[in-house]
C-alpha positions as CSV (number, residue, x, y, z in Angstrom):
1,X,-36.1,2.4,-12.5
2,X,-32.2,2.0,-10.9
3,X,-33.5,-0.6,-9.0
4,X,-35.8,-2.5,-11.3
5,X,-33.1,-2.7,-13.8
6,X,-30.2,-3.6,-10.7
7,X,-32.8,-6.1,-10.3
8,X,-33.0,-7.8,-13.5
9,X,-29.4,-7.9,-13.6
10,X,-29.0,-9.4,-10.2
11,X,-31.3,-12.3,-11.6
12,X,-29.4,-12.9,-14.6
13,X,-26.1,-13.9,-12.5
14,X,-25.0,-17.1,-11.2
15,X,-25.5,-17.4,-7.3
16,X,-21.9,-16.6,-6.8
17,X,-21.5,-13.9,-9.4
18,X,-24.6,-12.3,-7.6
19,X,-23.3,-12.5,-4.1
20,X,-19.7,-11.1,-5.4
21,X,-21.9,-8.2,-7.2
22,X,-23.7,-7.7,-3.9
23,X,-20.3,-7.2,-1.7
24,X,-18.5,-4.9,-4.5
25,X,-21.6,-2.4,-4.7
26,X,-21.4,-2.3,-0.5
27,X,-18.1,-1.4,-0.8
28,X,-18.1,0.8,-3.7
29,X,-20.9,2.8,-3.4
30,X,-22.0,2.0,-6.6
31,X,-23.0,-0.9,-9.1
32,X,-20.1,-2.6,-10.8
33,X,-20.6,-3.1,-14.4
34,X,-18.0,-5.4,-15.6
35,X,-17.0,-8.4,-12.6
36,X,-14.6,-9.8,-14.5
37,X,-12.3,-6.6,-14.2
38,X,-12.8,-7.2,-10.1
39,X,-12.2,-11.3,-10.5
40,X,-8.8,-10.6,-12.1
41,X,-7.8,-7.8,-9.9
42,X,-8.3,-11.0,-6.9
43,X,-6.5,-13.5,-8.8
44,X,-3.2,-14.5,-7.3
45,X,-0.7,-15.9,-9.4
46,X,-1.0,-19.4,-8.0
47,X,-4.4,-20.0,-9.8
48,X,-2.1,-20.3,-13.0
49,X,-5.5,-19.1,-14.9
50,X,-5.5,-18.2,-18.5
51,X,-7.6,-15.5,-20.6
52,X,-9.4,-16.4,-23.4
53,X,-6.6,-15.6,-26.0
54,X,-4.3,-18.2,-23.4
55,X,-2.5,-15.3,-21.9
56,X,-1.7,-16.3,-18.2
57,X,-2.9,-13.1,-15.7
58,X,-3.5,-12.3,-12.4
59,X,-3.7,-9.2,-10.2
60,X,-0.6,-7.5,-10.6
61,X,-0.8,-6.1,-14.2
62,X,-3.8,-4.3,-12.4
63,X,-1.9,-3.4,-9.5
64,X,0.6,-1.6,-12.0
65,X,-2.8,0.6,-13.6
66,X,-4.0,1.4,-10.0
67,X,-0.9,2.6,-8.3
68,X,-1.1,5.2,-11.0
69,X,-4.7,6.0,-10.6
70,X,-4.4,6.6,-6.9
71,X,-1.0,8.7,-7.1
72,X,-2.8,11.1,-9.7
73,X,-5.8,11.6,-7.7
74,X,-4.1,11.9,-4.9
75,X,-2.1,14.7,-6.5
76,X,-4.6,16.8,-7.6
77,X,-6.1,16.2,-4.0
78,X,-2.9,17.4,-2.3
79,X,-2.3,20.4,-4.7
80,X,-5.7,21.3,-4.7
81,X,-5.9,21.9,-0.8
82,X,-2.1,22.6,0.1
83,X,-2.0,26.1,-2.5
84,X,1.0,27.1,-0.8
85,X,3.0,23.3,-0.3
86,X,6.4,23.1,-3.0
87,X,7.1,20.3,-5.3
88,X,9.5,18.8,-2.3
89,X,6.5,19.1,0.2
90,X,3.7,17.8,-2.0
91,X,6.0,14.5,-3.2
92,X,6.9,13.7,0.7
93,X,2.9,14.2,1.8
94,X,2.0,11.8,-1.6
95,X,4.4,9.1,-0.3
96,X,3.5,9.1,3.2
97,X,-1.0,8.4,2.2
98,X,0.3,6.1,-1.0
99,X,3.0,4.3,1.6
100,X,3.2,0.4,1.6
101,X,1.9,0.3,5.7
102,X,-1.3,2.8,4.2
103,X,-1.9,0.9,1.7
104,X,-1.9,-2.4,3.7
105,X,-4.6,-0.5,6.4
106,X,-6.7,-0.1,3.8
107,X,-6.1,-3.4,1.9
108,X,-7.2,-4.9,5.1
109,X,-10.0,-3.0,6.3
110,X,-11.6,-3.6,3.0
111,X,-10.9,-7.4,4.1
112,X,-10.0,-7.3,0.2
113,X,-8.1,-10.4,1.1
114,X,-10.9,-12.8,1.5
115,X,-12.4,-12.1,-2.6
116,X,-8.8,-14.0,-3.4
117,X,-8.9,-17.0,-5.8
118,X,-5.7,-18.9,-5.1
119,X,-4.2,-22.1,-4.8
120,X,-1.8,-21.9,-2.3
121,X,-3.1,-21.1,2.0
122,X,-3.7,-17.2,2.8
123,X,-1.4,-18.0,5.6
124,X,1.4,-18.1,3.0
125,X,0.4,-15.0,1.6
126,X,2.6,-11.7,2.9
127,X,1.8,-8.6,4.3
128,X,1.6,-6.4,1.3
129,X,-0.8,-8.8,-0.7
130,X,-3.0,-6.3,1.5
131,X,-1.8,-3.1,-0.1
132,X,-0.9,-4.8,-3.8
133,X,-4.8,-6.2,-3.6
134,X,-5.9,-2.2,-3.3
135,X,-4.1,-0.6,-6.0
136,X,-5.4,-3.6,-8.1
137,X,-9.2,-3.4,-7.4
138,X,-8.7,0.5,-8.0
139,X,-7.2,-0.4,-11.4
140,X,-10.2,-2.5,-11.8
141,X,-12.3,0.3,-10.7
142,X,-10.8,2.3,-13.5
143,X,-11.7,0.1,-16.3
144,X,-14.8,-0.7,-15.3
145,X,-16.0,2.0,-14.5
146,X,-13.8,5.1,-16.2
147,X,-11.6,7.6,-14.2
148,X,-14.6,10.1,-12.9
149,X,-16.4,6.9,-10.6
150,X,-12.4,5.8,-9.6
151,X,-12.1,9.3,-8.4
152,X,-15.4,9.2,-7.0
153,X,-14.7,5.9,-4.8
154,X,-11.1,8.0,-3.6
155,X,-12.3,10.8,-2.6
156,X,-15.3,9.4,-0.8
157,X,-14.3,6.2,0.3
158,X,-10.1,6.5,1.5
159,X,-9.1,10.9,1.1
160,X,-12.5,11.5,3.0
161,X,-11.8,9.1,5.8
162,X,-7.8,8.2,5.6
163,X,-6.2,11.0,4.9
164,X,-5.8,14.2,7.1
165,X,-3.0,16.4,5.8
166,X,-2.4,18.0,9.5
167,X,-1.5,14.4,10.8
168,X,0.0,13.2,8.0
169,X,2.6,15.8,8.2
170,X,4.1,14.7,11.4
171,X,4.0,11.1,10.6
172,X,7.7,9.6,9.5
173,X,7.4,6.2,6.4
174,X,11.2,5.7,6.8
175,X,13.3,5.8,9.9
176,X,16.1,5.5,7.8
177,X,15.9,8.2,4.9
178,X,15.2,10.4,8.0
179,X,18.2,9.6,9.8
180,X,20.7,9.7,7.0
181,X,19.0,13.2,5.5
182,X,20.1,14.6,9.2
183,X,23.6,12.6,9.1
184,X,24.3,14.3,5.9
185,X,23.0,17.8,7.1
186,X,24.8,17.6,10.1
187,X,27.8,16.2,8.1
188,X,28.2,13.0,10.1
189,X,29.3,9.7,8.7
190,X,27.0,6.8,9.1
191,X,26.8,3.6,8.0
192,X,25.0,0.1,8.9
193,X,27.3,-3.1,9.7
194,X,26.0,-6.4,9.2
195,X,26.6,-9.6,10.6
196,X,24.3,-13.0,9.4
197,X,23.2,-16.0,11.9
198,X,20.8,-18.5,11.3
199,X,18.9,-17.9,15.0
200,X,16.7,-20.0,15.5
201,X,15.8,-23.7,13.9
202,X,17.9,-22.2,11.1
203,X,15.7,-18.8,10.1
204,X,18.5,-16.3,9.0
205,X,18.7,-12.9,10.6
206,X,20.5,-9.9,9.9
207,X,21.8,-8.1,12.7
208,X,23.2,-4.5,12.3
209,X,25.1,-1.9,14.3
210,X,23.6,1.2,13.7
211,X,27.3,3.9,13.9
212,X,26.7,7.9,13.7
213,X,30.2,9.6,14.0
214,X,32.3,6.5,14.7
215,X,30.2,6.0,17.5
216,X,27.5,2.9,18.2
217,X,23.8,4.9,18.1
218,X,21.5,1.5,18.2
219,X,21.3,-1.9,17.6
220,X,18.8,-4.4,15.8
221,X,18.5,-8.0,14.1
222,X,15.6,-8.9,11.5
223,X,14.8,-11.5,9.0
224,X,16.4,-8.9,6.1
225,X,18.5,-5.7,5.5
226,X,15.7,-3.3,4.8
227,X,14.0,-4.3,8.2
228,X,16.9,-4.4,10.5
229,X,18.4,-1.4,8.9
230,X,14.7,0.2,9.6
231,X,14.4,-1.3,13.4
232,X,18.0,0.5,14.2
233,X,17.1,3.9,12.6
234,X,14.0,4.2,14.4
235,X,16.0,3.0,17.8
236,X,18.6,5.6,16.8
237,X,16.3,8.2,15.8
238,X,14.2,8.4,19.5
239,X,18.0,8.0,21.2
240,X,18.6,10.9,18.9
241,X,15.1,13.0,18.7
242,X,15.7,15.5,21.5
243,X,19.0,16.3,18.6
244,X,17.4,16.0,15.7
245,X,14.2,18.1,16.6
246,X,16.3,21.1,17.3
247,X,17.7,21.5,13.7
């Protein structure tokens, strides 16, 4: 009967709204309802579309609903099968599987990136479109389908496959917060001094010197802050691991 009725409603589609159908329910795991839930959640802002009320949208309203969806499920996930992890431990292991590089592996092994209706090149598009594309099709996921089938495709589709605690514990998001936590438990001053040059055919970098008690640990050079200050705190935290292990 599933498939008589999947049928009739396959027929009743355009072409393209039947081949879109076909590619969410291989990914899913089960039939979408709703598609227009999944065509906004791959709407980049350069479409300049409108809803019927002339209210402009795209995927990021979505991308707001999902990134809540996935942190509760992966919550009850992580409190369900740590019994004996704290608050501080349970927060750290959520960040590391809801991180911005996890959430761009599975952006892109979804190849969520090619259902994107946009006006400008994908060339143009950054990085995290990848991860920002995956918290909006699971806030699509919720309103099309209700919280128990967004659970359903988390826990069967990414906390099944993705996420293994064990591993996951031993895996550092941020070079930096790890090196200033031991800086401060150690009591040693820090900090990260800039210096801007336009490299080269005019791209600005950000160079930084790296300095753990008033001594030169590493160096690095990026196209912003964040990165540079990242690239010198992983540089100074392998100079440094043999230290930092120990304590």
């Amino acid at each position: 009967m599933r498939r008589f009725l999947r049928k009739i409603s396959r027929n009743s589609r355009s072409p393209e709204d039947g081949i879109f159908f076909e590619k969410l329910a291989k990914i899913l795991g089960f039939d979408p309802k709703d598609l227009k839930y999944y065509r906004k959640a791959f709407t980049h802002r350069s479409s300049n579309k409108l809803d019927e009320n002339g209210i402009p949208f795209n995927y990021e309203r979505l991308e707001f609903l999902g990134d809540a969806m996935l942190g509760s499920v992966i919550a009850a996930h992580l409190y369900n099968e740590v019994p004996g992890g704290d608050e501080g431990y349970l927060t750290k292991m959520r960040s590391k599987i809801v991180s911005r590089e996890h959430l761009n592996e599975l952006g892109r092994d979804f190849n969520l990136v090619g259902f994107v209706e946009s006006k400008v090149n994908s060339s143009q598009f950054g990085e995290n479109i990848h991860g920002n594309l995956f918290e909006a099709f699971i806030g699509a996921i919720y309103l099309d389908r209700g919280y128990t089938y967004c659970e359903k495709f988390l826990r069967t589709k990414i906390i099944k496959q993705y996420v293994d605690i064990a591993q996951l514990e031993g895996k550092v998001i941020s070079y930096k917060s790890l090196i200033i936590e031991w800086c401060q438990k150690e009591k040693m001053p820090f900090s990260f001094d800039f210096v801007e040059d336009n490299g080269i055919e005019g791209q600005k970098y950000f160079g930084v010197k790296l300095h753990i008690d008033h001594k030169v640990i590493s160096k690095a050079r990026a196209t912003s802050k964040k990165k540079a200050e990242e690239k010198a705190s992983q540089r100074a935290y392998f100079a440094l691991q043999e230290k930092i292990s120990k304590k």
